[in-house]
PQR file of N, CA, C, O and H, with PARSE charges and radii, in Angstrom:
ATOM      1  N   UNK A   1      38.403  42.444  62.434 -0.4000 1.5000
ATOM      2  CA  UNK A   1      38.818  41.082  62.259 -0.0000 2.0000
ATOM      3  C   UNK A   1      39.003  40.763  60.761  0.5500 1.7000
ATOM      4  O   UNK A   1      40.054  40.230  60.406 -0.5500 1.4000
ATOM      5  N   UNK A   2      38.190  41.014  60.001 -0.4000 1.5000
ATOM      6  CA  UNK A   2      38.140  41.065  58.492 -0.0000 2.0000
ATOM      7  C   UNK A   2      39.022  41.913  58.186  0.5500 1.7000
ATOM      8  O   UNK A   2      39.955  41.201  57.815 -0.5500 1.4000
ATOM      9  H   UNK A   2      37.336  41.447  60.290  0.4000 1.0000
ATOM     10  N   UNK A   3      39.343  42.958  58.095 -0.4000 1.5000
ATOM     11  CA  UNK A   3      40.659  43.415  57.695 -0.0000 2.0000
ATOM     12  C   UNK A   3      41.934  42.939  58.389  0.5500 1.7000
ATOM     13  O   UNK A   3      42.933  42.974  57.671 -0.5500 1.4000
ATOM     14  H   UNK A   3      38.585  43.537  58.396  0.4000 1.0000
ATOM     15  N   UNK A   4      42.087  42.547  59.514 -0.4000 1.5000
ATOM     16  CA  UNK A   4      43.071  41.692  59.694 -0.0000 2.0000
ATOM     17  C   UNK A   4      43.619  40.451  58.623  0.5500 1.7000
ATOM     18  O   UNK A   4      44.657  40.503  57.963 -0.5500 1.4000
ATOM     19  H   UNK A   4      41.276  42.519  60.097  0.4000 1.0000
ATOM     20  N   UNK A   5      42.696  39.410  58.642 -0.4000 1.5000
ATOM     21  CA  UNK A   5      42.459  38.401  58.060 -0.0000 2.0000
ATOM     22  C   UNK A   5      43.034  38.570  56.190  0.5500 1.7000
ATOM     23  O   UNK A   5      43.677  37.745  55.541 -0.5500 1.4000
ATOM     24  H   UNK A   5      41.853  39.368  59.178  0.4000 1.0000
ATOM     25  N   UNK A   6      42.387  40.248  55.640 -0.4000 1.5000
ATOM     26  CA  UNK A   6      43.272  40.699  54.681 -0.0000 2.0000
ATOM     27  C   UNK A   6      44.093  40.859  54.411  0.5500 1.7000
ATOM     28  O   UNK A   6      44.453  40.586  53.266 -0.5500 1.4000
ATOM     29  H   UNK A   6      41.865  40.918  56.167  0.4000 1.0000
ATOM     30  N   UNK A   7      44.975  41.464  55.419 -0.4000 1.5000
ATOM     31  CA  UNK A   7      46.092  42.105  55.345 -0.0000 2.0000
ATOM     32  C   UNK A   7      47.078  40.560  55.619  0.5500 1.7000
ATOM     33  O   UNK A   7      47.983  40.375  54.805 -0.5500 1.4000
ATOM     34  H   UNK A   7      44.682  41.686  56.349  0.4000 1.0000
ATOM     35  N   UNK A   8      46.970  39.961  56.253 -0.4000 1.5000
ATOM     36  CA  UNK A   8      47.406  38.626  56.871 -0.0000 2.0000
ATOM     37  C   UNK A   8      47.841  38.153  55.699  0.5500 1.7000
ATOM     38  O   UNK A   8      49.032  38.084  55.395 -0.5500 1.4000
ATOM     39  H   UNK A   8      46.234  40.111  56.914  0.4000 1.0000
ATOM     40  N   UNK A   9      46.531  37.669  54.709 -0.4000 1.5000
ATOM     41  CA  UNK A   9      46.509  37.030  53.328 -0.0000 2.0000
ATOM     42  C   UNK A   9      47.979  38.081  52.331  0.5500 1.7000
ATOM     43  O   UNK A   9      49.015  37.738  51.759 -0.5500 1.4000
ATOM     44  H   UNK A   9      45.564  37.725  54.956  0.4000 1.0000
ATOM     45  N   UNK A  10      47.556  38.899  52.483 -0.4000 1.5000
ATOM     46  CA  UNK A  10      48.194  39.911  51.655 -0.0000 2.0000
ATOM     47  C   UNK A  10      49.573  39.637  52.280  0.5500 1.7000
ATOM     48  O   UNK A  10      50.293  39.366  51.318 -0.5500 1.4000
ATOM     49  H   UNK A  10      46.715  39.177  52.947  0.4000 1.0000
ATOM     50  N   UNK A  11      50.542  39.549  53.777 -0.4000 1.5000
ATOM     51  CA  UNK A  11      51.680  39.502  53.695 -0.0000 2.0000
ATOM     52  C   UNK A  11      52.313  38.074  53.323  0.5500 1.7000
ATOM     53  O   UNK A  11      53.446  37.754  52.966 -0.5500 1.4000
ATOM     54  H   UNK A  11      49.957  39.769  54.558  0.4000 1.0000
ATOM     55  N   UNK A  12      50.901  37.197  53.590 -0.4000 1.5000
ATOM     56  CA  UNK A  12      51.473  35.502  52.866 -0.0000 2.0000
ATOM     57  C   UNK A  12      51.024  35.368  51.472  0.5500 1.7000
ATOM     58  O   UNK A  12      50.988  34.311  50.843 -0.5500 1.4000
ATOM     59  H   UNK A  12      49.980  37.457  53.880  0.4000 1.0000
ATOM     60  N   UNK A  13      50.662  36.611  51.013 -0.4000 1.5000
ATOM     61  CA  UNK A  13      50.141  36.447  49.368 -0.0000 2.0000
ATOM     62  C   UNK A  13      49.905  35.433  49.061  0.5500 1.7000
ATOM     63  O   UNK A  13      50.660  34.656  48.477 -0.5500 1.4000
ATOM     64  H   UNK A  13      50.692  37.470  51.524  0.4000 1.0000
ATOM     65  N   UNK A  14      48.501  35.199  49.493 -0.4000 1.5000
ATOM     66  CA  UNK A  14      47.109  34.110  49.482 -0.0000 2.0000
ATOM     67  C   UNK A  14      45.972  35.113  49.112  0.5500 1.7000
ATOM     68  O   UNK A  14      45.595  36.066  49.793 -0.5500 1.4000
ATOM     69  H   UNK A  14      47.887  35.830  49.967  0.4000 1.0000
ATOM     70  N   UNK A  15      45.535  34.739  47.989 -0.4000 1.5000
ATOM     71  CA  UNK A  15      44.017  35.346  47.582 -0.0000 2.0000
ATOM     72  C   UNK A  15      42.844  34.916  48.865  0.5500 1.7000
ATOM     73  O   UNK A  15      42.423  33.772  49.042 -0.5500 1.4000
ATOM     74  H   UNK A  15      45.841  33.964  47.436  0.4000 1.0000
ATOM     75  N   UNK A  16      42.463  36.103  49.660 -0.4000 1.5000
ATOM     76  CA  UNK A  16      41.721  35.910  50.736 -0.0000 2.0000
ATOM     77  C   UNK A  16      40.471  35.300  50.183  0.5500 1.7000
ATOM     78  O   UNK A  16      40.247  34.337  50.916 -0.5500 1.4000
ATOM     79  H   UNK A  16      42.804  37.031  49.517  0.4000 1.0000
ATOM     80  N   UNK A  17      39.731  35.356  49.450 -0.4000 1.5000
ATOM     81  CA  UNK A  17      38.443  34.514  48.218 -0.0000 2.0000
ATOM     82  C   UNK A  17      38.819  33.498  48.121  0.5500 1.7000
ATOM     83  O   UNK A  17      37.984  32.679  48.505 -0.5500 1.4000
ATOM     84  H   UNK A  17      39.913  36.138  48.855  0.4000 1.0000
ATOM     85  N   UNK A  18      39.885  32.996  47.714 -0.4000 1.5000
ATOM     86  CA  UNK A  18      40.528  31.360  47.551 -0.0000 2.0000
ATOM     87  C   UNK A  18      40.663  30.798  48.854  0.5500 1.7000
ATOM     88  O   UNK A  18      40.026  29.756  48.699 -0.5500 1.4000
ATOM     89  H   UNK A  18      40.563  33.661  47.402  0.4000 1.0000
ATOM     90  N   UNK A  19      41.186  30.782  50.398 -0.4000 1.5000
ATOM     91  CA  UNK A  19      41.599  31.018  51.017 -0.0000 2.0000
ATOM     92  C   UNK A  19      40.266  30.821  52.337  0.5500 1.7000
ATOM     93  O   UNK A  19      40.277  29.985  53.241 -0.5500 1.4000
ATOM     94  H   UNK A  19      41.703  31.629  50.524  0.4000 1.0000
ATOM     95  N   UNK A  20      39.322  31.757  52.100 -0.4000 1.5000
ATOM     96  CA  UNK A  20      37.856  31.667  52.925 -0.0000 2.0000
ATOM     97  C   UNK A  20      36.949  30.523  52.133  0.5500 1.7000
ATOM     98  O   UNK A  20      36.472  29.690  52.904 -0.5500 1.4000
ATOM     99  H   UNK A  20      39.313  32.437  51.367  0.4000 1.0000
ATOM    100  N   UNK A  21      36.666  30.356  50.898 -0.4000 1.5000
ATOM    101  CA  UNK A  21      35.869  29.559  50.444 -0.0000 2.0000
ATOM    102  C   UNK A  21      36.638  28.218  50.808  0.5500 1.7000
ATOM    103  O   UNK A  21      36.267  27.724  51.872 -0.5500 1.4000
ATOM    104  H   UNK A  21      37.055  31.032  50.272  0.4000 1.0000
ATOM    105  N   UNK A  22      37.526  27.610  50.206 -0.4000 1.5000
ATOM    106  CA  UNK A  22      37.947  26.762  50.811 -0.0000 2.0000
ATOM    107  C   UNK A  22      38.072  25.923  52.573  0.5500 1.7000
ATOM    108  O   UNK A  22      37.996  24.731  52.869 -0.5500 1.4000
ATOM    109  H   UNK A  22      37.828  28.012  49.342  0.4000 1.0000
ATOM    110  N   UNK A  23      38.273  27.084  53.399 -0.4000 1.5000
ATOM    111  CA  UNK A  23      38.685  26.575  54.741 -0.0000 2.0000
ATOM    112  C   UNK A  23      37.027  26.656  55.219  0.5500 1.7000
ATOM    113  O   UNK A  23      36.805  25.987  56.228 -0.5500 1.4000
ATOM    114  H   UNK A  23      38.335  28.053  53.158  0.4000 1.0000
ATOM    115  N   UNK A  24      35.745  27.427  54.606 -0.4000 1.5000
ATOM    116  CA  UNK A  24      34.516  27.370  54.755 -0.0000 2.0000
ATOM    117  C   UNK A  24      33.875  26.518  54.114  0.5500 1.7000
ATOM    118  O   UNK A  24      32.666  26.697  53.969 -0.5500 1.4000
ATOM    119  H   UNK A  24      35.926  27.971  53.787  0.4000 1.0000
ATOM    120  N   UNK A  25      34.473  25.427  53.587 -0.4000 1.5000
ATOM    121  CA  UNK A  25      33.839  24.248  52.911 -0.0000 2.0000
ATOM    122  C   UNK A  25      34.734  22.978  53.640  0.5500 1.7000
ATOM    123  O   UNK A  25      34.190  21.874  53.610 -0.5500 1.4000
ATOM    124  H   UNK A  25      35.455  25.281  53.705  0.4000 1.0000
ATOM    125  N   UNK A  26      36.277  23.095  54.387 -0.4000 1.5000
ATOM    126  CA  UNK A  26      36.739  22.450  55.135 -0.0000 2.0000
ATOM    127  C   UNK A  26      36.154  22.497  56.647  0.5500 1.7000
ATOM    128  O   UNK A  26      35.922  21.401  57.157 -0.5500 1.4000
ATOM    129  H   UNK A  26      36.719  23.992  54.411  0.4000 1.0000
ATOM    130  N   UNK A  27      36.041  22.995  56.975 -0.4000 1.5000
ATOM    131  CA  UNK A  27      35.598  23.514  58.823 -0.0000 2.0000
ATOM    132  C   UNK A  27      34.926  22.630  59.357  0.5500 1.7000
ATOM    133  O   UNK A  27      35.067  22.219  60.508 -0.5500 1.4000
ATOM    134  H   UNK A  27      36.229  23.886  56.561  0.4000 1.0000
ATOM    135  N   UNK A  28      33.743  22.087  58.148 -0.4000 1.5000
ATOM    136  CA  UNK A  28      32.828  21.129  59.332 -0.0000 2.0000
ATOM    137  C   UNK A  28      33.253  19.556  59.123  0.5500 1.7000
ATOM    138  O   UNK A  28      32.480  18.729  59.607 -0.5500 1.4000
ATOM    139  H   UNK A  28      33.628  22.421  57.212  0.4000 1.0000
ATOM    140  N   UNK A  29      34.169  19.182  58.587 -0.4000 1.5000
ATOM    141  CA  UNK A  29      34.419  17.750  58.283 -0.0000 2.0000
ATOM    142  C   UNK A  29      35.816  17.851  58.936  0.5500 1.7000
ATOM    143  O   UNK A  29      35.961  17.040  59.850 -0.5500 1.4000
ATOM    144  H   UNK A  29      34.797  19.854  58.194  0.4000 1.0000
ATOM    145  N   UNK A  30      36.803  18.589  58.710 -0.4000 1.5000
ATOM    146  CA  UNK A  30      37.963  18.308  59.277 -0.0000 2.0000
ATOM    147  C   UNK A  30      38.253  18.232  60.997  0.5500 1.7000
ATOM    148  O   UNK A  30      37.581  18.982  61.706 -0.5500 1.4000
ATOM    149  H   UNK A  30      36.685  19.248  57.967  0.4000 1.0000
ATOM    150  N   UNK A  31      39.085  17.475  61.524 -0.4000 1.5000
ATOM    151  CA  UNK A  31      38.926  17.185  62.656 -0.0000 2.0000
ATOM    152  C   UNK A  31      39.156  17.998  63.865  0.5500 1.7000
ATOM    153  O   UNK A  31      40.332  18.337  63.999 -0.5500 1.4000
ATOM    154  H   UNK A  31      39.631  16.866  60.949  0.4000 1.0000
ATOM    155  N   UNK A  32      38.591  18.276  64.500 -0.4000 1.5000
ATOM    156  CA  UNK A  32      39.012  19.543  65.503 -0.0000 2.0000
ATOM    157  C   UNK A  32      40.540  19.370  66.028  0.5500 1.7000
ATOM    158  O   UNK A  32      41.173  20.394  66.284 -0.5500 1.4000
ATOM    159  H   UNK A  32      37.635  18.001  64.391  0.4000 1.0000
ATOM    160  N   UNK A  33      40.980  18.444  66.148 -0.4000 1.5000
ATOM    161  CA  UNK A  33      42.259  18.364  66.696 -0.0000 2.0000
ATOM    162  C   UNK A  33      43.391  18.269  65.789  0.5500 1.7000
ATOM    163  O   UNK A  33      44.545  17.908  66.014 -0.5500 1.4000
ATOM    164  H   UNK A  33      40.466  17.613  65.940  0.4000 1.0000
ATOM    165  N   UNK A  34      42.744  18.728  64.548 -0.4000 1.5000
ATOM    166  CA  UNK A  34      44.252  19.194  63.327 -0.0000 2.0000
ATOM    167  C   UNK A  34      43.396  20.630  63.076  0.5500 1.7000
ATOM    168  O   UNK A  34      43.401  21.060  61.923 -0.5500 1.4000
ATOM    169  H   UNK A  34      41.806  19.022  64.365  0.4000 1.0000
ATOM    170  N   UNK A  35      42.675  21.375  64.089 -0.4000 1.5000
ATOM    171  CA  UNK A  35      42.636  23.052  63.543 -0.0000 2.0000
ATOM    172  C   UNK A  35      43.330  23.676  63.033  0.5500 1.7000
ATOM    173  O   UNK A  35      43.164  24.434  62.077 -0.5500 1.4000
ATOM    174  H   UNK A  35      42.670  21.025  65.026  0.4000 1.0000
ATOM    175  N   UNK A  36      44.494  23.352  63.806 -0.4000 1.5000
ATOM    176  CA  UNK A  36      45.971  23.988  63.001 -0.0000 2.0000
ATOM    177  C   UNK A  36      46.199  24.259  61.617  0.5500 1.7000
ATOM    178  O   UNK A  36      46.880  25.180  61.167 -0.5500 1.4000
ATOM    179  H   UNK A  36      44.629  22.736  64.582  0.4000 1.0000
ATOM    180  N   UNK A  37      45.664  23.507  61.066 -0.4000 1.5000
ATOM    181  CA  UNK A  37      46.166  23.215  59.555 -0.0000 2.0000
ATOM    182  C   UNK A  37      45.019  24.011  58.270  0.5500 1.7000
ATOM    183  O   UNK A  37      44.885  23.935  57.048 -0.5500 1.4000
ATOM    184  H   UNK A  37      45.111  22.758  61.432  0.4000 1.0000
ATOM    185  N   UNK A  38      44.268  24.865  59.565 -0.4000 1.5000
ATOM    186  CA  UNK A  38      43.590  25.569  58.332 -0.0000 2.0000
ATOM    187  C   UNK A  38      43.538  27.009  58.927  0.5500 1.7000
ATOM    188  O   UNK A  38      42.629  27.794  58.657 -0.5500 1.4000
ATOM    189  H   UNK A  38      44.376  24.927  60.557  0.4000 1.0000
ATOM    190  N   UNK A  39      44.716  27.337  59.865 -0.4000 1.5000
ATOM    191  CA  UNK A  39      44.607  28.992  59.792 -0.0000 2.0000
ATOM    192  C   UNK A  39      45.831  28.977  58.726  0.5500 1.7000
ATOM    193  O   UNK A  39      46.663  28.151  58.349 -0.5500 1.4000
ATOM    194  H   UNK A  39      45.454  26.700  60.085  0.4000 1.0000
ATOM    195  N   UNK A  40      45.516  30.272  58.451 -0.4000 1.5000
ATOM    196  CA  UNK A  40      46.657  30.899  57.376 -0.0000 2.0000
ATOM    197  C   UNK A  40      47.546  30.425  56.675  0.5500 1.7000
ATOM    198  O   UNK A  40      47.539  30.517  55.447 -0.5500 1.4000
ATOM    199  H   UNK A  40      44.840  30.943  58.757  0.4000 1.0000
ATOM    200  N   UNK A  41      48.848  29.591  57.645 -0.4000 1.5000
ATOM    201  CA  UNK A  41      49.827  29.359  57.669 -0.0000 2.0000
ATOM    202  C   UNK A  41      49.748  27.815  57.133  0.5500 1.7000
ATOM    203  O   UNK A  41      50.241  27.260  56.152 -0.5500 1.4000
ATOM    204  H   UNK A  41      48.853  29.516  58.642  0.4000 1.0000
ATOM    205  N   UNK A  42      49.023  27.423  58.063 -0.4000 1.5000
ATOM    206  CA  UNK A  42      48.875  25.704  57.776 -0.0000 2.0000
ATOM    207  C   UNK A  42      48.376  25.133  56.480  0.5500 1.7000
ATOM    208  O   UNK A  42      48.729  24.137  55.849 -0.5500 1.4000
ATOM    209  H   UNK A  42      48.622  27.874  58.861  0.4000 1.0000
ATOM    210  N   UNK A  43      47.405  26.092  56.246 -0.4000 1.5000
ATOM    211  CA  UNK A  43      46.384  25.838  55.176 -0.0000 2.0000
ATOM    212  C   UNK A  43      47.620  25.894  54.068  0.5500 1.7000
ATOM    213  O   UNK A  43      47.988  24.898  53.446 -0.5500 1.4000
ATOM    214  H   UNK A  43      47.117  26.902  56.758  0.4000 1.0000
ATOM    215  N   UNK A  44      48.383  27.626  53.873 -0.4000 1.5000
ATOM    216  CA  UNK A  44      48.932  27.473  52.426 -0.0000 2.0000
ATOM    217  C   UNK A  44      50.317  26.194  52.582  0.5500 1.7000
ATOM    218  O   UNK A  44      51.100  25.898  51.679 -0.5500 1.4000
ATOM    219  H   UNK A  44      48.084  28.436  54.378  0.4000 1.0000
ATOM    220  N   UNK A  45      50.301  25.818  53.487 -0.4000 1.5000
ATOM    221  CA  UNK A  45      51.544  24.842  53.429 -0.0000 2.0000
ATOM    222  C   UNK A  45      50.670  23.249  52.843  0.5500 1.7000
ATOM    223  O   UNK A  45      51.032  22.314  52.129 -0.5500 1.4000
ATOM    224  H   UNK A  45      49.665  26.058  54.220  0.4000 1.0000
ATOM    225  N   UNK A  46      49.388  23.578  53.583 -0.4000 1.5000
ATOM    226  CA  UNK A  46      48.951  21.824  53.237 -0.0000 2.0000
ATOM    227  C   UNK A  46      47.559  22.100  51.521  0.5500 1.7000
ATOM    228  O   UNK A  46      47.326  21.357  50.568 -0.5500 1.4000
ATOM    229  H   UNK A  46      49.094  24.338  54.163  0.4000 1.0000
ATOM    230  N   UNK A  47      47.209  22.954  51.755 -0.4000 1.5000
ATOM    231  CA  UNK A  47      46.101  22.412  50.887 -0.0000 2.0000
ATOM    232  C   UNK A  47      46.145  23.714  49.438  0.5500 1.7000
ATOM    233  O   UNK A  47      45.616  23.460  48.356 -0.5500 1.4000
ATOM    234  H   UNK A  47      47.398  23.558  52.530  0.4000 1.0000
ATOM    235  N   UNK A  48      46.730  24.797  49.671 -0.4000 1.5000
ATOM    236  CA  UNK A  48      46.683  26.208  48.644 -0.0000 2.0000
ATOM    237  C   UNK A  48      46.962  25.557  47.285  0.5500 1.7000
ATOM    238  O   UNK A  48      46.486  26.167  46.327 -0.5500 1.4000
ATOM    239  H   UNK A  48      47.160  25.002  50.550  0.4000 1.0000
ATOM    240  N   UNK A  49      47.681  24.369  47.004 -0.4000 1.5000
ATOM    241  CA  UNK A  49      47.792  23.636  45.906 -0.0000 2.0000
ATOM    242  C   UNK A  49      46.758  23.332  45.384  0.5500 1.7000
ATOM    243  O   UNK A  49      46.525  23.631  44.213 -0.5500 1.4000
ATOM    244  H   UNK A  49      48.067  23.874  47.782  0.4000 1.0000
ATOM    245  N   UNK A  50      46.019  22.752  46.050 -0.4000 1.5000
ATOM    246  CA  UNK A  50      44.352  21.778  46.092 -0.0000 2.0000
ATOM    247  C   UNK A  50      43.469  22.629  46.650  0.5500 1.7000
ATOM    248  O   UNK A  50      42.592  21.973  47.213 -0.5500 1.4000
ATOM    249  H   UNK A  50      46.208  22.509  47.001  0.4000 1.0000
ATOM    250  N   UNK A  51      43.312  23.703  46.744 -0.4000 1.5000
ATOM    251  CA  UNK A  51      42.253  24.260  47.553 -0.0000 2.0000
ATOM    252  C   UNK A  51      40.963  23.917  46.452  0.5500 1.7000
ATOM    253  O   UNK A  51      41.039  23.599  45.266 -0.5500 1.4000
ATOM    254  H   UNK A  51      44.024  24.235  46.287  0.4000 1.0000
ATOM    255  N   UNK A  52      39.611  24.135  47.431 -0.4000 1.5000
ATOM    256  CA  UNK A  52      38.223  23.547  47.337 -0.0000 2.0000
ATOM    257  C   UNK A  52      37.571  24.773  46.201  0.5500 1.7000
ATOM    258  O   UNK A  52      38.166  25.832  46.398 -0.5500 1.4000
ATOM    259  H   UNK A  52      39.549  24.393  48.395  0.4000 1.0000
ATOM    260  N   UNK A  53      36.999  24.841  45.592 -0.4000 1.5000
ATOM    261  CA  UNK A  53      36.606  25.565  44.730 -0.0000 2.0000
ATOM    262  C   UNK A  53      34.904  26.002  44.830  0.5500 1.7000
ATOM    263  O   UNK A  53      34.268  24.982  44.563 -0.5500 1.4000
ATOM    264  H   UNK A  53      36.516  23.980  45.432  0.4000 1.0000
ATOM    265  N   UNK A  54      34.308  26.735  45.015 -0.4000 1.5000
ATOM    266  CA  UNK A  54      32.702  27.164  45.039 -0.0000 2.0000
ATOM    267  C   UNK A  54      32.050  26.639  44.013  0.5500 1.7000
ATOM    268  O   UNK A  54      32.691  26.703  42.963 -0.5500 1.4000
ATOM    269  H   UNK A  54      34.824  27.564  45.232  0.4000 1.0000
ATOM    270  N   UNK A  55      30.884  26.084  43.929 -0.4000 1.5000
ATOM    271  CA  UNK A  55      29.709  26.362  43.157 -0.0000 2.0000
ATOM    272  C   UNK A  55      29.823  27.488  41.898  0.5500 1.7000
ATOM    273  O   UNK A  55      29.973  27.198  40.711 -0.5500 1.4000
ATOM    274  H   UNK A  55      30.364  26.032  44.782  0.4000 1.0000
ATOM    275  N   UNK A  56      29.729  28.659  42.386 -0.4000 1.5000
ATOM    276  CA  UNK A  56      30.004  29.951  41.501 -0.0000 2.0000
ATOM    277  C   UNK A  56      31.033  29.854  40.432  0.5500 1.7000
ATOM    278  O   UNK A  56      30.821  30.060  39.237 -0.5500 1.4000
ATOM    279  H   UNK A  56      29.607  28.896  43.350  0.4000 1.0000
ATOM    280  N   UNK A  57      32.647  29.383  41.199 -0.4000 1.5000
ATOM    281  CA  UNK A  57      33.521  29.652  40.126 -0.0000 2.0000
ATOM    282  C   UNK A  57      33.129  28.352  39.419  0.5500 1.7000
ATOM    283  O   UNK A  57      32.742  28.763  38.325 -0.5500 1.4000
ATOM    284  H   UNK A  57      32.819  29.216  42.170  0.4000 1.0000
ATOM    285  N   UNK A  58      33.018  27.155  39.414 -0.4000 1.5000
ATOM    286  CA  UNK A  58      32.531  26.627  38.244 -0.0000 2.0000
ATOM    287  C   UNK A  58      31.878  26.735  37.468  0.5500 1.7000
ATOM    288  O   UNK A  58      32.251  26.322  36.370 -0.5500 1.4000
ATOM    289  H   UNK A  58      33.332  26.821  40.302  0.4000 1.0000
ATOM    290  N   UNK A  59      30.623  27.311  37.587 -0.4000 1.5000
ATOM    291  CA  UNK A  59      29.563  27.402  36.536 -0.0000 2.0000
ATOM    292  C   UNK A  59      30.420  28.647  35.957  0.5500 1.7000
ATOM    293  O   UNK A  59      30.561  28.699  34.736 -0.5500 1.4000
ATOM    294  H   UNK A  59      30.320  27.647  38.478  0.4000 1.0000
ATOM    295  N   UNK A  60      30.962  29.587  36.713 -0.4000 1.5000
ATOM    296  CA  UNK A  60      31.597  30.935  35.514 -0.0000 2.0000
ATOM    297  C   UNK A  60      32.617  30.300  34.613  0.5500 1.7000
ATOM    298  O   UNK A  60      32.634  30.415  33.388 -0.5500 1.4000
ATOM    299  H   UNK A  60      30.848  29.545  37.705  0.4000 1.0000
ATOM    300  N   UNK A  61      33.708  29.426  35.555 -0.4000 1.5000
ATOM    301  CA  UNK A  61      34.701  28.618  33.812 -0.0000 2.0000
ATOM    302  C   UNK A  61      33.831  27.600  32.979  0.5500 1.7000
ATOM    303  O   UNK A  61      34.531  26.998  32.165 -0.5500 1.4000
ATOM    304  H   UNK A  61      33.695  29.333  36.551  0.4000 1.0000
ATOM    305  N   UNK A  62      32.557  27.255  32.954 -0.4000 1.5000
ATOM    306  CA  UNK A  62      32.272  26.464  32.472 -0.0000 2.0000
ATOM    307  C   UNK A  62      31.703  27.045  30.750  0.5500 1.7000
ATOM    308  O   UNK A  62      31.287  26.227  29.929 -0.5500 1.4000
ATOM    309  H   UNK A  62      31.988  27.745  33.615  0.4000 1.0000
TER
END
């Protein structure tokens, strides 16, 4: 499943790290009945602009 999910990223050239942290900080607030909009496809059309950023990478650009 995880290498799927890679390779996936890789033919929509989406950084799979950018991509999981984000839709794993979206999942529990967004509404079950717009799921759509955070597999693969949906996500880089609505949010890959704005995606959510970790804990981690801030304190490293900081």
């Amino acid at each position: 499943m995880i290498q799927s999910l890679l390779f996936t990223c890789k033919l929509e050239g989406v950084d799979p790290y950018i991509y999981l942290v984000d839709v794993l900080q979206r999942v529990g607030q967004h509404p079950a009945k717009q799921v759509v909009e955070l597999t693969l496809r949906g996500w880089k059309t609505l949010f890959a602009d704005r995606s959510l950023r970790s804990d981690f990478d801030r304190t490293r650009d900081s």
